[in-house]
N, C-alpha and C positions, 0 to 999 in steps of 0.2 A: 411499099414504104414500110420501113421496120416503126414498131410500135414505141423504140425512143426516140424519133422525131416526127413523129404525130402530134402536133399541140391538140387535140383534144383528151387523146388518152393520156395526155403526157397533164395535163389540167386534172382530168381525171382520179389519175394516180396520186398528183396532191393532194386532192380533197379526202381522198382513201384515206391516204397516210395522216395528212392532219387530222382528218376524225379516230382516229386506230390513237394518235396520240393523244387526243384529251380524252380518247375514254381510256387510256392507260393513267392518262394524270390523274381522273374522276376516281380511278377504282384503288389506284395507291394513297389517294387523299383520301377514301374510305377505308382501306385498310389502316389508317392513321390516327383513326379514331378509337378510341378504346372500344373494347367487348362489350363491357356493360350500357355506354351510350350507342351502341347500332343497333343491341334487344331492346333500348327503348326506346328509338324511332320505330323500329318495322312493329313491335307490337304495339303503339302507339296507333301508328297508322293505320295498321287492320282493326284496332279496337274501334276507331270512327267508323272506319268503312263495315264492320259488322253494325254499331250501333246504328247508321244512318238505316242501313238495310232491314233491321229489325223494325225499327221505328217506323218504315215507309212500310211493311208488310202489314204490326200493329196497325194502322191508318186504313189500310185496304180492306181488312179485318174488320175494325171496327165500324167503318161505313156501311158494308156490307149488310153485320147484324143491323144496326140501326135502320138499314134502309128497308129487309126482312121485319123488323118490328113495328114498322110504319105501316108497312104491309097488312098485317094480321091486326094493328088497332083498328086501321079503316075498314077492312073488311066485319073486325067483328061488333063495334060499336056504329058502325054507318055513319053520316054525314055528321049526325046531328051529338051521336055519340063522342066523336073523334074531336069536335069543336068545345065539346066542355069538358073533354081530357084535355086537351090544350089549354082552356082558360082555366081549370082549376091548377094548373103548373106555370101559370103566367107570372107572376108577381113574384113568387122563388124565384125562377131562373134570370127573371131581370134582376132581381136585389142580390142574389147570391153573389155575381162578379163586381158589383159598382160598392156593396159595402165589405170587401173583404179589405179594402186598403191597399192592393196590389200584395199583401200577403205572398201569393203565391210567387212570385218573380223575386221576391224579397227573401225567402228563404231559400231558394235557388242561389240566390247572390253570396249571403252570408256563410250558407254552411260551404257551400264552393270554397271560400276563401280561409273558413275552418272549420273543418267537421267535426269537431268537438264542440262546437256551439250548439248541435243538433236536439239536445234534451232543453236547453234554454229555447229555442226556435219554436218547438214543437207547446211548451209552457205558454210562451207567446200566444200563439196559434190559438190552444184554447179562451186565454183572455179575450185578446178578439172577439171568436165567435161568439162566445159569452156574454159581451156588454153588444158590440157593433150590431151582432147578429139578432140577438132578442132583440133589442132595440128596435130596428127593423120590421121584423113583424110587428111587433104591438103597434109603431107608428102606423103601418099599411091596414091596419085591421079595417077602418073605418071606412076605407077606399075601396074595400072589396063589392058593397053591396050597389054605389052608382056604378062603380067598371063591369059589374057582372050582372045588371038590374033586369036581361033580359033571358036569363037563366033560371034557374028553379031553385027552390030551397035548400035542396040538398047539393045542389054543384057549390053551393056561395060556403056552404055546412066546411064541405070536403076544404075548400080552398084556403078557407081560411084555417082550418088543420097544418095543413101543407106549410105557410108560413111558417111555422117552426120550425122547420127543418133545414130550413136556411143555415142557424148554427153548425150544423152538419154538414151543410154544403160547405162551409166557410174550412170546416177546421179537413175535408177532406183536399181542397186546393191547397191548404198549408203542409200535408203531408204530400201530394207531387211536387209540391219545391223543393221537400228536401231528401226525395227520392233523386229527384237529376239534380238537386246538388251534393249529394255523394257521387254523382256519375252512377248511377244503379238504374241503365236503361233500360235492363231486361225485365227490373222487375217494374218500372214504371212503364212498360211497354205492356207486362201480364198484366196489372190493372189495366190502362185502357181499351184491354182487351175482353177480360174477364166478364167487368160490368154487365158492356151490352148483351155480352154470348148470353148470361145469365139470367138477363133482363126477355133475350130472346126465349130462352127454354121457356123461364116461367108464364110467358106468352102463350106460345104451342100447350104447354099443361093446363091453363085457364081455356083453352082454347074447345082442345079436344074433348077435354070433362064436361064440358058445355055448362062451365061457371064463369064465362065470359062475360064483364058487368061493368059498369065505372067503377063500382069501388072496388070489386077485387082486381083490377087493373090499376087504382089508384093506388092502392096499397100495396103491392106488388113493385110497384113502380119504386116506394118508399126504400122497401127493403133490399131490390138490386141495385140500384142508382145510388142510395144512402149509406143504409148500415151494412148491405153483405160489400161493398167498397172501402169502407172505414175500415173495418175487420180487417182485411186481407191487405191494406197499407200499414195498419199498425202490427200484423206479421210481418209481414218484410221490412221493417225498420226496428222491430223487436231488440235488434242488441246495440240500437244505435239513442233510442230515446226514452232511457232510464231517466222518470224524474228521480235525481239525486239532490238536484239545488234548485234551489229557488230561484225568481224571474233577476232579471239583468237589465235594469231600469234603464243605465245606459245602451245597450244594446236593441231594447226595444225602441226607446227615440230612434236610435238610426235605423233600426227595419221601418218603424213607421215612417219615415222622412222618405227612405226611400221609394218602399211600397207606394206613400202619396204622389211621387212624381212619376212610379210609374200608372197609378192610377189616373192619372191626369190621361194618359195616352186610351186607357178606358173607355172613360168620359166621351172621349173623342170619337170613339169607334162607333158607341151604343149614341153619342148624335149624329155622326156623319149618315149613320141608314136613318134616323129620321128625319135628318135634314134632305134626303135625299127623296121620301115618301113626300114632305112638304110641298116640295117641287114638282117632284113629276107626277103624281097623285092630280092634282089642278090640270093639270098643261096635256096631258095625255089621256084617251079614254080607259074606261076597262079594261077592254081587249086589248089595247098598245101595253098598256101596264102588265097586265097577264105576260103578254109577249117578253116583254124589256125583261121580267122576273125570269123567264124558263133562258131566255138568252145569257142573262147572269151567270145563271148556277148551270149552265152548260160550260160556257169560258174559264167558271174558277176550277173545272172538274182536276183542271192540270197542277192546282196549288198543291194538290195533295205530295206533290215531290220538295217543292222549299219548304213546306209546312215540317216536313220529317226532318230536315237538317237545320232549320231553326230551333224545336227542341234542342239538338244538343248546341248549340252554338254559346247559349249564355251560361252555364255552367262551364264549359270546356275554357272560352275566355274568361270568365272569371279567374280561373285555376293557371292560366298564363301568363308571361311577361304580355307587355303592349306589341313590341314589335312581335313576337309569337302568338300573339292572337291576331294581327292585322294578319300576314302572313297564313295564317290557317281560315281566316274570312275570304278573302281573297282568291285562297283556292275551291273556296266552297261556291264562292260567286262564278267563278270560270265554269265550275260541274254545270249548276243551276240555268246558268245562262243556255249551256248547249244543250242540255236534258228539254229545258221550257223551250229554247227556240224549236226545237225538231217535233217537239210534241204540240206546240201553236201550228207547226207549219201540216200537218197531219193531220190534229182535229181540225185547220181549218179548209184543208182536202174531204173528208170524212161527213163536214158537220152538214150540209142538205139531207143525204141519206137518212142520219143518225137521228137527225130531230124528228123527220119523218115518221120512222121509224116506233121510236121510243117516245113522242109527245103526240105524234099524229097531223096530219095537213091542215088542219087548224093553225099550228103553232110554224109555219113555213117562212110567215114573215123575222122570225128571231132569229135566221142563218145571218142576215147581213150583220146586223149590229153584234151578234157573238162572232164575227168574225173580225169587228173594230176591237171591240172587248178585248180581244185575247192579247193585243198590244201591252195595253194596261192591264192582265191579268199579271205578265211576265213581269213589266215593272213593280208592281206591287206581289210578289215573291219574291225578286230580290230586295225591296223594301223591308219584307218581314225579316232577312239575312241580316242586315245593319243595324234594324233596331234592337236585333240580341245582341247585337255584337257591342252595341251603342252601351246596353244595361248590361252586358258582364262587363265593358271597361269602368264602370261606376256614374255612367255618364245616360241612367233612364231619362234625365228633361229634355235632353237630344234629341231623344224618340220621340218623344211626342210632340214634340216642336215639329219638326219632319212632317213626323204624321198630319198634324193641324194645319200647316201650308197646303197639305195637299188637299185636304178635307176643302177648306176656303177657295183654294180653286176649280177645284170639281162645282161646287157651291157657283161661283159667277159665272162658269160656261156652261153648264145646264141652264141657266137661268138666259143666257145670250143664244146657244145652240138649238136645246128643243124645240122654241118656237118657229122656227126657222126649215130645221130638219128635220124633225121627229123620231122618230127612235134611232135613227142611225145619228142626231144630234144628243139623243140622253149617255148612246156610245161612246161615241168623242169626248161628251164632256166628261162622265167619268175618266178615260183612258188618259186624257190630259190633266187629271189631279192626280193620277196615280205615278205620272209622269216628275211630275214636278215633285211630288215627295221622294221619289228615288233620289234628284237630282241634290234636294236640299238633302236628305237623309247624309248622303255624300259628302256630300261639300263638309258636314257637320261629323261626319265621320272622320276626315283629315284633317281638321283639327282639333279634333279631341284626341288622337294617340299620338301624335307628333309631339305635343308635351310632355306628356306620359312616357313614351319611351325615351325621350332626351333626359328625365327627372330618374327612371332607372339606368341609364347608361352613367350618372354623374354618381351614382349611388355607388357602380359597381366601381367605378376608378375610385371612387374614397375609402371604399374597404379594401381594394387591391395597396392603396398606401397605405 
């Protein structure tokens, strides 16, 4: 039988032809387009797709050093050492994020939207640290000697030192907002890279000198973590944050406004793990709680990939129409979703051995519940997708709204599941508030650009008449 009365190839040969002609229509509607708009889709698109990749290497980098410098403090201060380098950095690192005001996401938002704000932003920035941030210590000063009472004189000495330097933590978060909000990934990628490396060396040199000690570690710690980071962000923003003028009373209201609402989502983060110690703390022994922890932070190891393209997401939307930021979330969401699923479905191939391994047959019981985990690992990475998307469309209370349903759920099924199930119920119950904040994240994400883009479509027909 000749092959033009074979209904298969003869089927065949249409779908040929019809695909041959839409990608002749696809490639003549691109030749259609001007020169100068097809060099700014393609370098456009590889700009993300380099920045995503830099970002996600930065992260791998940076975990690395940090997890190297954990290393060498335990080893070289021991148990007892390693626990009052912790407590004498307790009280900074909790205050430094809860009193910055959301600062950091705040000047993310604005310079995005003009980066010639960036010397007013950065003016900002030090106000803050300035009033917020002192303020802060001196109020903590008195707290230091009942939260530290089983310490020594000179850890309580050191810590309360350290409280000051809060301002500095404060006014370094306000300079990575307004590194990625210039879009200047690489170089907010060489700081969060720099830091640790740096923080690492100075380690290995205290180390092998054999002046390994709390204070010259504690000090040390000052100078890479603090001032050699400040230094090296006010290089790389050097021709961008000339004070020429003075503060912008108006403009700081709306960074402050904003920054508050995203501070609220904060709030939420720095309760939802205590509200979650609350709980399973009581209901679970040691050992379960030991376990439920290493189960944890095995499941989130995969975040490390939405964590990298949520950086850019809230500058990049900020800088877009609504329907061109939904549109580029979206795409980021499809990446995310098939990256985490293949990577859940692998570590949870992988994770008996792996804990084995790397935690020891102790910790054997935390494969099962790291393997409910990683459900709600996935959901909450694309959770953190939305909430930038949520604060670069100008819509941070979203986010946290989202985020706090979910926090509240987690909250009633922990409290209905653990005792019931025990660790494979503390599983669940997180995975089901991680669940439910995707879900509302969502819902609150469609309708907050659906007005936005209908209020820019009405814009463009009234300048086109």
């Amino acid at each position: 039988m000749s092959s033009e009365s074979d209904p298969i190839v003869t089927g065949r040969l249409t779908v040929l032809g019809h695909w041959l002609a839409g990608g002749a229509v696809a490639r003549l509607a691109w030749l259609a387009v001007p020169p100068s708009a097809q060099t700014y889709v393609r370098s456009r698109t590889t700009r993300l797709h380099r920045a995503a990749a830099g970002t996600l290497l930065a992260s791998i980098g940076t975990a690395t050093t940090t997890l190297l410098s954990s290393i060498l403090l335990a080893r070289g201060l021991g148990p007892e050492g390693r626990g009052a380098f912790e407590a004498i950095f307790f009280l900074p690192r909790l205050l430094t994020p809860l009193v910055q005001l959301g600062l950091s996401d705040a000047n993310t938002f604005f310079c995005s939207r003009d980066s010639l704000q960036a010397p007013r932003l950065f003016l900002h920035s030090l106000i803050v640290a300035g009033s917020a941030g002192l303020a802060a210590a001196i109020i903590a000063l008195p707290f230091l000697g009942p939260l530290l009472r089983q310490y020594q004189g000179d850890v309580i000495t050191l810590a309360a030192a350290m409280l000051f330097a809060i301002p500095m933590g404060i006014v370094s978060l306000g300079l990575n907002g307004l590194l990625r909000g210039h879009l200047a990934y690489r170089s907010y990628n060489i700081v969060r890279f720099l830091g640790p490396a740096a923080e690492l060396i100075a380690l290995a040199a205290l180390f092998f000198a054999g002046a390994f000690n709390l204070v010259t570690v504690t000090f040390q710690h000052v100078f890479t973590a603090g001032i050699f980071v400040v230094a090296l962000q006010l290089f790389l923003l050097r021709r961008s944050i000339h004070l020429t003028e003075g503060a912008s009373w108006p403009l700081l209201r709306s960074t402050l406004a904003y920054g508050l609402k995203v501070q609220t989502g904060t709030v939420s983060l720095v309760a939802s793990d205590s509200l979650s110690r609350i709980v399973l703390v009581p209901m679970l022994s040691p050992a379960q709680f030991g376990i439920f922890s290493v189960a944890t932070r095995v499941a989130q190891a995969i975040l490390i990939v939405p964590n990298a393209f949520s950086i850019l997401l809230l500058p990049e939307v900020a800088k877009q129409r609504a329907d061109t930021a939904i549109r580029l979330t979206s795409s980021f969401l499809k990446l995310n979703l098939l990256i985490l699923g293949v990577g859940g479905v692998v570590l949870a191939i992988v994770l008996s051995p792996l804990v084995r391994l790397v935690y020891g047959p102790a910790f054997q019981e935390a494969v099962t519940p790291a393997r409910i985990l990683l459900a709600g690992v996935v959901c909450s990475g694309l959770s953190s997708l939305i909430a930038e998307t949520l604060k670069g469309l100008g819509r941070p209370l979203q986010a946290t709204i989202a985020y706090s349903i979910g926090v509240a759920v987690a909250f009633i099924c922990l409290l209905v599941f653990v005792p019931h199930f025990g660790l494979a119920g503390a599983a669940l119950g997180s995975t089901a508030g991680y669940a439910v904040g995707l879900l509302v994240g969502w819902t609150l994400l469609r309708f907050a650009w659906r007005p936005l883009a209908a209020k820019e479509a009405q814009a463009q027909v009234e300048a086109a008449s």
